[in-house]
One Martini backbone bead per residue (centre of mass of N, CA, C, O) as a GRO file, in nm:
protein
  374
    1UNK     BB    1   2.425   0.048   1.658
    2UNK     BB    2   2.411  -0.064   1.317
    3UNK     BB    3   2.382   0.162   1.040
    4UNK     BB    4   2.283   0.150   0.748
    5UNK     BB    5   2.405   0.291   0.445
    6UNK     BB    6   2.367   0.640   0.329
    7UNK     BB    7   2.506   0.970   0.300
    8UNK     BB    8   2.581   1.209   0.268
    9UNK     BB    9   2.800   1.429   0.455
   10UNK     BB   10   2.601   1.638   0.582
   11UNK     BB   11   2.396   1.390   0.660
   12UNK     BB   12   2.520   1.230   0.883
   13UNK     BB   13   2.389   1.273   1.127
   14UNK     BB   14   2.137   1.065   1.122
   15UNK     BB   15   2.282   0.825   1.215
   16UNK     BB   16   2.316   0.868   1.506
   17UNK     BB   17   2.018   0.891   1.577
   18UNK     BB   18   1.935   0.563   1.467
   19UNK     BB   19   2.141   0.473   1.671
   20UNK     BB   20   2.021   0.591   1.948
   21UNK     BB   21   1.725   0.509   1.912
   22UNK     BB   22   1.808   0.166   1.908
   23UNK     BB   23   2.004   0.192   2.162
   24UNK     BB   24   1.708   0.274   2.359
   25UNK     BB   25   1.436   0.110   2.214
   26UNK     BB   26   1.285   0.345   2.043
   27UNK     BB   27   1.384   0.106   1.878
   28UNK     BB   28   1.381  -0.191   1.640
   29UNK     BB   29   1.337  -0.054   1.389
   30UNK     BB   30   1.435   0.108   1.065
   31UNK     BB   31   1.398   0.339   0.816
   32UNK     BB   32   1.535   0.654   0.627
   33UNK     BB   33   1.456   0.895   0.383
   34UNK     BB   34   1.628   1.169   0.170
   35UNK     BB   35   1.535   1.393  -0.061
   36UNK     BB   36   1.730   1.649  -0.326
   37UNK     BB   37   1.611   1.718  -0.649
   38UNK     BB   38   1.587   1.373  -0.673
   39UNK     BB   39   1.806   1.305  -0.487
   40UNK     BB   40   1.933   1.034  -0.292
   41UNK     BB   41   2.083   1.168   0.036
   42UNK     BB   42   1.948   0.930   0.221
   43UNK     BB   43   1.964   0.585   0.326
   44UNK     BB   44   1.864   0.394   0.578
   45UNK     BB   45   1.926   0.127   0.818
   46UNK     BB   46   1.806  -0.068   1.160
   47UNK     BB   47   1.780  -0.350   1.278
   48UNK     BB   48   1.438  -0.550   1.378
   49UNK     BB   49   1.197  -0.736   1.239
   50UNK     BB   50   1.161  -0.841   1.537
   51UNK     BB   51   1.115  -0.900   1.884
   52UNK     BB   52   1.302  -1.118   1.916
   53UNK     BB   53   1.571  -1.083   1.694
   54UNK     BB   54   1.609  -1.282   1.437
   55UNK     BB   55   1.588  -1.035   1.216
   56UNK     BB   56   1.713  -0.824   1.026
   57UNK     BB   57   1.739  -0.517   0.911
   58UNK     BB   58   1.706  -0.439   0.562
   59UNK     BB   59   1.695  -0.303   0.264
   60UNK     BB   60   1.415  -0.463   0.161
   61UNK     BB   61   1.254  -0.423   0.410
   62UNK     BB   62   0.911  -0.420   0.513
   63UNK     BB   63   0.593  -0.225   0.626
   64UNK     BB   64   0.326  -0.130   0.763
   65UNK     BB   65   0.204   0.234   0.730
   66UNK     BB   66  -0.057   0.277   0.731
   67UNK     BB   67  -0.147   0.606   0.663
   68UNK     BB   68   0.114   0.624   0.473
   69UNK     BB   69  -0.091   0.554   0.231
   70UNK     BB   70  -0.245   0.775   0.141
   71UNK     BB   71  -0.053   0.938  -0.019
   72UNK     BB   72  -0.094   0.712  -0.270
   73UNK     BB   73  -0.379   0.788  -0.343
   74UNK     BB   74  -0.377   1.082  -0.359
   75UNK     BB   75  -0.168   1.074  -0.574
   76UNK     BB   76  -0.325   0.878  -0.799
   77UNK     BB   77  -0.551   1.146  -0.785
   78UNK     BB   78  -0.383   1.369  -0.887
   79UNK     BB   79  -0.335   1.216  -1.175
   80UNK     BB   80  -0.576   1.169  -1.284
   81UNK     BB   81  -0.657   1.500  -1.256
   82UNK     BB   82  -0.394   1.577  -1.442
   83UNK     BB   83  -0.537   1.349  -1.696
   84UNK     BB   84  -0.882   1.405  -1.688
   85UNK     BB   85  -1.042   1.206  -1.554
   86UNK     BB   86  -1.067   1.412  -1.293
   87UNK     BB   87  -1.216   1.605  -1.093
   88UNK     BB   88  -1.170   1.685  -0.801
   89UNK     BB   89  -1.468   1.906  -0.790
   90UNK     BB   90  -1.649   1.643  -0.858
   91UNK     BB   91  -1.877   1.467  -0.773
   92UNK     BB   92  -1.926   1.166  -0.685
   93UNK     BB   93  -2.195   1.073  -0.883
   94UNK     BB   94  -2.055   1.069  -1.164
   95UNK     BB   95  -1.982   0.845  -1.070
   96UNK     BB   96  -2.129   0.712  -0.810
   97UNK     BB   97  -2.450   0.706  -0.808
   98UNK     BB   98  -2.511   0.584  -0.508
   99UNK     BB   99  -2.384   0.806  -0.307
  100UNK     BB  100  -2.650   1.026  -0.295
  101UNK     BB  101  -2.771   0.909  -0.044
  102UNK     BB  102  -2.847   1.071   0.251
  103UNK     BB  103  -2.701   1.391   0.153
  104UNK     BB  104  -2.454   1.319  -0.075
  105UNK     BB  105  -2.477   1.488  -0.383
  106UNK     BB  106  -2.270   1.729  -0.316
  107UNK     BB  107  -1.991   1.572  -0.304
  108UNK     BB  108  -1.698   1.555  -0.328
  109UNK     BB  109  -1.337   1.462  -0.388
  110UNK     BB  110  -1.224   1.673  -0.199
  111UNK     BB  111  -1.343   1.595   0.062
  112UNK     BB  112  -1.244   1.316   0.064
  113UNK     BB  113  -0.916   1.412   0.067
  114UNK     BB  114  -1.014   1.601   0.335
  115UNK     BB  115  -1.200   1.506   0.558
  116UNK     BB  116  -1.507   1.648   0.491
  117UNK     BB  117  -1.779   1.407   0.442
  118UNK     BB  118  -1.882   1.283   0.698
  119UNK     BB  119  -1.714   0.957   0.696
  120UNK     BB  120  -1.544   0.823   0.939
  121UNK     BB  121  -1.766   0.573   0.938
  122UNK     BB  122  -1.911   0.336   1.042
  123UNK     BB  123  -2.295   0.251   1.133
  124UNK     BB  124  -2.213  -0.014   1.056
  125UNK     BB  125  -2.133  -0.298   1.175
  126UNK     BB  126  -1.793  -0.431   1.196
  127UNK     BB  127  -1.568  -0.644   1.088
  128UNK     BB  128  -1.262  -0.706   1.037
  129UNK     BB  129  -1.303  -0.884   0.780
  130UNK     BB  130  -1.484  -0.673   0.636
  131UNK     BB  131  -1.206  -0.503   0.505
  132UNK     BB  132  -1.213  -0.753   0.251
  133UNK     BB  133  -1.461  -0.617   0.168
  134UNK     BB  134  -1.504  -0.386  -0.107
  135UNK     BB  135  -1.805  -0.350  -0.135
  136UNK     BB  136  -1.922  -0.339   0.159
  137UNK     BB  137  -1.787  -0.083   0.217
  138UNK     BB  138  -1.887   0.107  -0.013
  139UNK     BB  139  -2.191   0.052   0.045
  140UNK     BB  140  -2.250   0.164   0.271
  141UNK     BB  141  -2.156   0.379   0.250
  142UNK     BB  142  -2.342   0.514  -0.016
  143UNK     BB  143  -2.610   0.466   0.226
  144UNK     BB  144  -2.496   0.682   0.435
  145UNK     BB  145  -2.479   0.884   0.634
  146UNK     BB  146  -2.376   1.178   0.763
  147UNK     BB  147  -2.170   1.300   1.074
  148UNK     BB  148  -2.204   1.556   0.912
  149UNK     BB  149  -2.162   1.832   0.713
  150UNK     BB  150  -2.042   1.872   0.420
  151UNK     BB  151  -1.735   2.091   0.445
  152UNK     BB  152  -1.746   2.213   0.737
  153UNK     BB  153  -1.533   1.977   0.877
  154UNK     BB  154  -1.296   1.807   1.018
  155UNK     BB  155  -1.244   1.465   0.980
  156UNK     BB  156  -1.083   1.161   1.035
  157UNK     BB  157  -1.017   0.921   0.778
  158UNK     BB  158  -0.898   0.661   0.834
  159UNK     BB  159  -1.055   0.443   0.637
  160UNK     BB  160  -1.259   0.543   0.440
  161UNK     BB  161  -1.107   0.684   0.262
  162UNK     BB  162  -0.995   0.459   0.079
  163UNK     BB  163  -1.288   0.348  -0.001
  164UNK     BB  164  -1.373   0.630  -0.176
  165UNK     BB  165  -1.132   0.680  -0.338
  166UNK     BB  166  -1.114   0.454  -0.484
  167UNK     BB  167  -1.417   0.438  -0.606
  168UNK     BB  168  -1.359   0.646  -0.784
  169UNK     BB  169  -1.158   0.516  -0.958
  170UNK     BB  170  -1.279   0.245  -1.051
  171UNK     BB  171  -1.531   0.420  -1.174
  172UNK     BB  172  -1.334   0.570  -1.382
  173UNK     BB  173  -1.083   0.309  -1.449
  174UNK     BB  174  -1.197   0.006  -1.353
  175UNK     BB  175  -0.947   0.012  -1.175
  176UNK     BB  176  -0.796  -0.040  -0.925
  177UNK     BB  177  -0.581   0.144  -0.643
  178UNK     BB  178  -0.341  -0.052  -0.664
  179UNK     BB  179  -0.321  -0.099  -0.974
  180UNK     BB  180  -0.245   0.219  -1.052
  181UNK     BB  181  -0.038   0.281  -0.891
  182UNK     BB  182   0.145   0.020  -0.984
  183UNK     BB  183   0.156   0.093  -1.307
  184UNK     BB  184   0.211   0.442  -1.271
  185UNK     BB  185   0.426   0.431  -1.010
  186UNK     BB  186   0.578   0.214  -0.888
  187UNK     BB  187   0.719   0.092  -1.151
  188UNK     BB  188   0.836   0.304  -1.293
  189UNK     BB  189   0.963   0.370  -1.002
  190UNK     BB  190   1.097   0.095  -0.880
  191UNK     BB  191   0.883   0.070  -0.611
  192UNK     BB  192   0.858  -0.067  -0.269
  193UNK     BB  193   0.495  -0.009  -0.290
  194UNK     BB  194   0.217  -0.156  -0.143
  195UNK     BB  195  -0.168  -0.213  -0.235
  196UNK     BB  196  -0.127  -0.492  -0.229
  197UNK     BB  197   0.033  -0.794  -0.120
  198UNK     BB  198   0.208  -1.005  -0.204
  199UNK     BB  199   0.312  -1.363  -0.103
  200UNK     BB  200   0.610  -1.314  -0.254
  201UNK     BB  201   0.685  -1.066   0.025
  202UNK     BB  202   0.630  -1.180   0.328
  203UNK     BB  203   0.963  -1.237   0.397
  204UNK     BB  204   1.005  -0.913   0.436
  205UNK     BB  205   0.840  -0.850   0.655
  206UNK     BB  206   0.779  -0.655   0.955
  207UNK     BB  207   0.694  -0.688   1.278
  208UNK     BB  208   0.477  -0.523   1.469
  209UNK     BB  209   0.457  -0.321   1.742
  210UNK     BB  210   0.218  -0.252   1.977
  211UNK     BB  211   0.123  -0.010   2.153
  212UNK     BB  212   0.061   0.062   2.478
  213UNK     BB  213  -0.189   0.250   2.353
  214UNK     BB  214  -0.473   0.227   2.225
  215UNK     BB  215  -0.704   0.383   2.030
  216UNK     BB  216  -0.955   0.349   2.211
  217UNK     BB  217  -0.856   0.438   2.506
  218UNK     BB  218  -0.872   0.769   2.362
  219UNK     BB  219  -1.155   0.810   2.342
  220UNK     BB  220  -1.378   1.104   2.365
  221UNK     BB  221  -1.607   1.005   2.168
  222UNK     BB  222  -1.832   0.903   1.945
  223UNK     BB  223  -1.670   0.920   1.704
  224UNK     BB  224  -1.445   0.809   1.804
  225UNK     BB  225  -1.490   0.569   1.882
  226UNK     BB  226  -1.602   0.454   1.575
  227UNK     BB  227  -1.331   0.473   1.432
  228UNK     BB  228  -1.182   0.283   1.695
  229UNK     BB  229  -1.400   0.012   1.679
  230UNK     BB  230  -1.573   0.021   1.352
  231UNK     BB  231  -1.336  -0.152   1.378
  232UNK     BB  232  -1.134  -0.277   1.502
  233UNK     BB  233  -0.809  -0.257   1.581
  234UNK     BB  234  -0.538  -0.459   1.491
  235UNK     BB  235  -0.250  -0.526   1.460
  236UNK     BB  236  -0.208  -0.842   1.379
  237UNK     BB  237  -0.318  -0.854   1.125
  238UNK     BB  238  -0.086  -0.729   0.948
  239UNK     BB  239   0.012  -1.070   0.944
  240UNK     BB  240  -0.137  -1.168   0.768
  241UNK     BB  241  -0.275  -1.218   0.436
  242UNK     BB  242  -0.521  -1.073   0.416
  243UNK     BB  243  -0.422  -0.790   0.482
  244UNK     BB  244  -0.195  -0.746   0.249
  245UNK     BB  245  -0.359  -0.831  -0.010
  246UNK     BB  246  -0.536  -0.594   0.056
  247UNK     BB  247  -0.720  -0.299  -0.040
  248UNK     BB  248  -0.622  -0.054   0.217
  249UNK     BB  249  -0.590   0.283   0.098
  250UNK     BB  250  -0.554   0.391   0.436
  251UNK     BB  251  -0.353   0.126   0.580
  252UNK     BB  252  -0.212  -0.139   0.365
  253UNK     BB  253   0.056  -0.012   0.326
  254UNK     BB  254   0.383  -0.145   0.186
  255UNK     BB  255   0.743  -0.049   0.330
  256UNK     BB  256   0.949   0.199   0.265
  257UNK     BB  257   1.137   0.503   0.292
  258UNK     BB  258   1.250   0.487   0.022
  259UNK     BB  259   0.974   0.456  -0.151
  260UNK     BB  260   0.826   0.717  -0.024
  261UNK     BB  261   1.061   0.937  -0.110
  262UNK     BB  262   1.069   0.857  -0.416
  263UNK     BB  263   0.777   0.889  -0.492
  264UNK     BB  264   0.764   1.204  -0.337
  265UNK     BB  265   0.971   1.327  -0.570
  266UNK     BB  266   0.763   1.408  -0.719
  267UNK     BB  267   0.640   1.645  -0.605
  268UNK     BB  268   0.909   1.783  -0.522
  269UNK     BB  269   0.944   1.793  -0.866
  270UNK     BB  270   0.751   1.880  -1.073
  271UNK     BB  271   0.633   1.556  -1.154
  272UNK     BB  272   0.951   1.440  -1.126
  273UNK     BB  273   1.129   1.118  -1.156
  274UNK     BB  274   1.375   0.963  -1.267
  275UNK     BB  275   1.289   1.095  -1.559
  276UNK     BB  276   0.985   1.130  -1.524
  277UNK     BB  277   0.703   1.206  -1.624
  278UNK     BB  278   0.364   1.238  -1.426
  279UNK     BB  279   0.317   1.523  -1.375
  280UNK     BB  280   0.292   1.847  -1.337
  281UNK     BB  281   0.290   2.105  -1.158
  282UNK     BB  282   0.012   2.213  -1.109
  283UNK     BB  283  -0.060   1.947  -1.015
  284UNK     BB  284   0.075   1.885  -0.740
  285UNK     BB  285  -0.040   2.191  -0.643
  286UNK     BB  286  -0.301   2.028  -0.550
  287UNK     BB  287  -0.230   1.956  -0.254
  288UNK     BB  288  -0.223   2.277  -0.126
  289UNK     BB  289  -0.551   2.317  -0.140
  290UNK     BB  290  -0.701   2.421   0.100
  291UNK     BB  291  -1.027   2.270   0.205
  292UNK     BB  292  -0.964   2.264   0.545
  293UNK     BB  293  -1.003   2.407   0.864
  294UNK     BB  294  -0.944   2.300   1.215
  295UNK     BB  295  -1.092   2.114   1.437
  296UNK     BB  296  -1.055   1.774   1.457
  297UNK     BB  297  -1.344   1.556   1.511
  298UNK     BB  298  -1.106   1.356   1.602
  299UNK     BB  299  -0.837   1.431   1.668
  300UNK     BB  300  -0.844   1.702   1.839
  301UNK     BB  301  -0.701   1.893   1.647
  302UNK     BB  302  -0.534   2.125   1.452
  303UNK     BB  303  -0.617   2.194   1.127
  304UNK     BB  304  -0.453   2.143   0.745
  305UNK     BB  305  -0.618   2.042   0.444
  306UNK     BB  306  -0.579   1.940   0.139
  307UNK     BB  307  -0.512   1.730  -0.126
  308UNK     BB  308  -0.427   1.462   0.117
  309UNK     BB  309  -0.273   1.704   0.253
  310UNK     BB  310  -0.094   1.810   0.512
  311UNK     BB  311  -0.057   2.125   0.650
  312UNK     BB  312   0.071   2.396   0.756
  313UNK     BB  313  -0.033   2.408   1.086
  314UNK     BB  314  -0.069   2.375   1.349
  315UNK     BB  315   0.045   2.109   1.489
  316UNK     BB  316   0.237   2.154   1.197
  317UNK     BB  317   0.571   2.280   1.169
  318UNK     BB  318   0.687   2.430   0.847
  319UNK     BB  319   0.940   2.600   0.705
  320UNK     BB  320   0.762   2.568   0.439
  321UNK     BB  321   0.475   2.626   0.264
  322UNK     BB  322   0.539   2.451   0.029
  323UNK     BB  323   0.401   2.179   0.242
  324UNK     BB  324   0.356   1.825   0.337
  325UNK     BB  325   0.189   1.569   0.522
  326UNK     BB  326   0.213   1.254   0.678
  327UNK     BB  327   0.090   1.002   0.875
  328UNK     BB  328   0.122   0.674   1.091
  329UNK     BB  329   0.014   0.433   1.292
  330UNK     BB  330   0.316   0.479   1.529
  331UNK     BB  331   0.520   0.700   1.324
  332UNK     BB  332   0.488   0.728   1.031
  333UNK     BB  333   0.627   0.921   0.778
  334UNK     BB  334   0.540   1.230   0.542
  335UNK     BB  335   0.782   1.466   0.343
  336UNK     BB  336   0.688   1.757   0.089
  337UNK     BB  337   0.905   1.986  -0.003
  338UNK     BB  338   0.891   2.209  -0.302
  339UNK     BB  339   1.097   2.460  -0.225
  340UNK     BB  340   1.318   2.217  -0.129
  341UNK     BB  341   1.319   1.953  -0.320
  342UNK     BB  342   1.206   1.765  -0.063
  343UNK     BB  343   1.207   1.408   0.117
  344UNK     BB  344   1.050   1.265   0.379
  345UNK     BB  345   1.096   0.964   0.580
  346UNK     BB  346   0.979   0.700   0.815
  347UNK     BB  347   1.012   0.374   0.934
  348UNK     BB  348   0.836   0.121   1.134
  349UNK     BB  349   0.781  -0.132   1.422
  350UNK     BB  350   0.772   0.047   1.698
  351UNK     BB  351   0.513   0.146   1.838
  352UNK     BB  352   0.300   0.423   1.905
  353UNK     BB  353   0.014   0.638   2.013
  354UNK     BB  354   0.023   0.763   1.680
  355UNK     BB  355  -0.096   0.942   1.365
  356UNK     BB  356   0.127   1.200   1.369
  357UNK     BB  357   0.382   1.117   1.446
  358UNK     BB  358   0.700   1.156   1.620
  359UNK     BB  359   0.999   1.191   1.747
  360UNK     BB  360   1.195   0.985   1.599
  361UNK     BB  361   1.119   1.131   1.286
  362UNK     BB  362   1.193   1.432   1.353
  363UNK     BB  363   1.509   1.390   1.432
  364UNK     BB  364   1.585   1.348   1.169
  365UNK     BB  365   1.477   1.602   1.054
  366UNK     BB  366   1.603   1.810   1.225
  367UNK     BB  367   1.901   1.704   1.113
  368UNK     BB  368   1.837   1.785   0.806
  369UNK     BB  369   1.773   2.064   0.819
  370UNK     BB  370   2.032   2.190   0.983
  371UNK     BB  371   2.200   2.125   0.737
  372UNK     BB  372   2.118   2.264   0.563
  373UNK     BB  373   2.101   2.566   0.676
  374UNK     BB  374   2.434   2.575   0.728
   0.00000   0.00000   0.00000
């Protein structure tokens, strides 16, 4: 399989990696990048933008990256109270005053940014098209009890996180998060991830091909089902207008490896990325401040949270501790080493059934890791 793009010759050997494991089948397309000192030292792509394969993996193509949109989210919220709009540990009702109700007075944003508010899901039925009435998911949330005691435990908020942090963003600063993200973050670094994708775009987005065993079948708990049911995910959604143009903060962003690891080079390089300062240092390591750490009662492995971004330890260990990463649903991965001044991506269409990345993403990793230390 031809693998497209350039690389450092240290870090050649990444392309044979994605190489083999296109021509193994174990991808159907994908792309790859990562940054070091804020420089792009690998961008690569290669396979099929759809399972038919009329269609090559191009330069330019996109696809939904799940929950690899949180970090997208969390990032617009570390800058905006990096920029003092709001404190990350202020109550969520300073903004969102009717938040209050059923004993969630005193949740902060730091605890949405952590999976700790005990919102894992809603209690009331939700249809899938419900994911698109921003008000409506909001307004449940809003009024409904937590599912634990906000602060005390860690529980993966897939979906809900994004309407949570979006609401306290829109609520602060007027404007949708994925306005401010697109406004503050992805245009000054001419970056191509969206969350709420223009319908100028959808001919370049790649078809996701759904993992062989759904997250619903994985349920083994009624949280666990509540996450995975309420509304079922439904990965062929991703192909509508309906979702794509939606701002599903936590699930509905469009991209590549390329924007995601140079978007991310603004954190693992002291708030700078391609000559512009976006936060400051201090702001960027306030995604490192361990929030919760414990066994995650959707996901059921041992985790440790900071503001938005999975921490070393548990079931992902990083070389480096000043380092951070999220995954999503499929196989995307993003990580962060501050240490090492390096971000690494890799996003696919052919899923996993998986939500925290998968052996894909990590033999990149792996070999640029290996390359690094020689």
């Amino acid at each position: 399989m031809t693998v497209h793009g350039t690389t450092h010759d240290r870090f050649a050997g990444v392309k044979s990696v994605m190489a083999a494991s296109l021509a193994s089948g174990a991808d159907l397309g994908a792309s790859f990048c990562a940054t070091q000192g804020g420089e792009t030292v690998v961008d690569i792509w290669g396979g099929h933008a759809d399972p038919a394969k009329s269609r090559d993996w191009e330069r330019d193509t996109i696809v939904n990256v799940y929950s690899t949109t949180k970090t997208m989210t969390a990032l617009t919220a570390l800058l905006l109270a990096d920029r003092g709009v709001f404190d990350l540990h202020d109550k969520v009702t300073k903004y969102w005053p009717e938040f209050a109700s059923e004993g969630k007075a005193d949740v902060t944003i730091a605890q949405l940014l952590s999976h700790s508010a005990g919102l894992s899901g809603w209690k009331e039925p939700l249809q899938r098209e419900d994911l698109y009435d921003w008000f409506k998911c909001t307004d449940l949330l809003a009024r409904q009890a937590p599912f634990w005691e906000p602060g005390t435990a860690p529980g993966y908020h897939a979906l809900t996180q994004g309407y949570l942090v979006g609401e306290v963003i829109r609520r602060a600063t007027g404007k949708t998060v994925g306005t401010v993200f697109r406004e503050e973050i992805a245009e000054p670094l001419g970056a191509d991830f969206h969350i709420g994708l223009p319908a100028s775009e959808d001919a370049r987005v790649a078809e996701l091909v759904p993992p062989p065993v759904a997250v619903a079948a994985q349920a083994s708990s009624e949280l666990q089902s509540n996450m995975a049911t309420n509304p079922g995910i439904d990965v062929g959604e991703t192909a509508k207008r309906a979702w794509r143009g939606a701002e599903i903060p936590a699930a509905g962003g469009t991209g590549n490896a390329r924007s995601v690891a140079e978007i991310h080079a603004i954190l693992a390089n002291g708030g700078v990325a391609k000559g512009k300062r976006f936060l400051s240092e201090a702001g960027c390591r306030r995604a490192l401040e361990c929030q919760v750490e414990g066994t995650d009662l959707i996901l059921g492995i041992p985790v440790r949270f900071g503001m938005g971004f999975g921490l070393p330890g548990g079931m992902v260990p990083l070389p480096n501790p000043n380092s951070c990463y999220w995954g999503g649903y499929g196989g995307s991965i993003a990580i962060i080493d501050m240490d090492a001044q390096t971000t690494f991506s890799y996003v696919m269409n052919r899923m996993e059934g998986t939500t925290t990345g998968d052996a894909r993403g990590f033999a990149l990793v792996m070999t640029m890791w290996q390359a690094m230390a020689a």
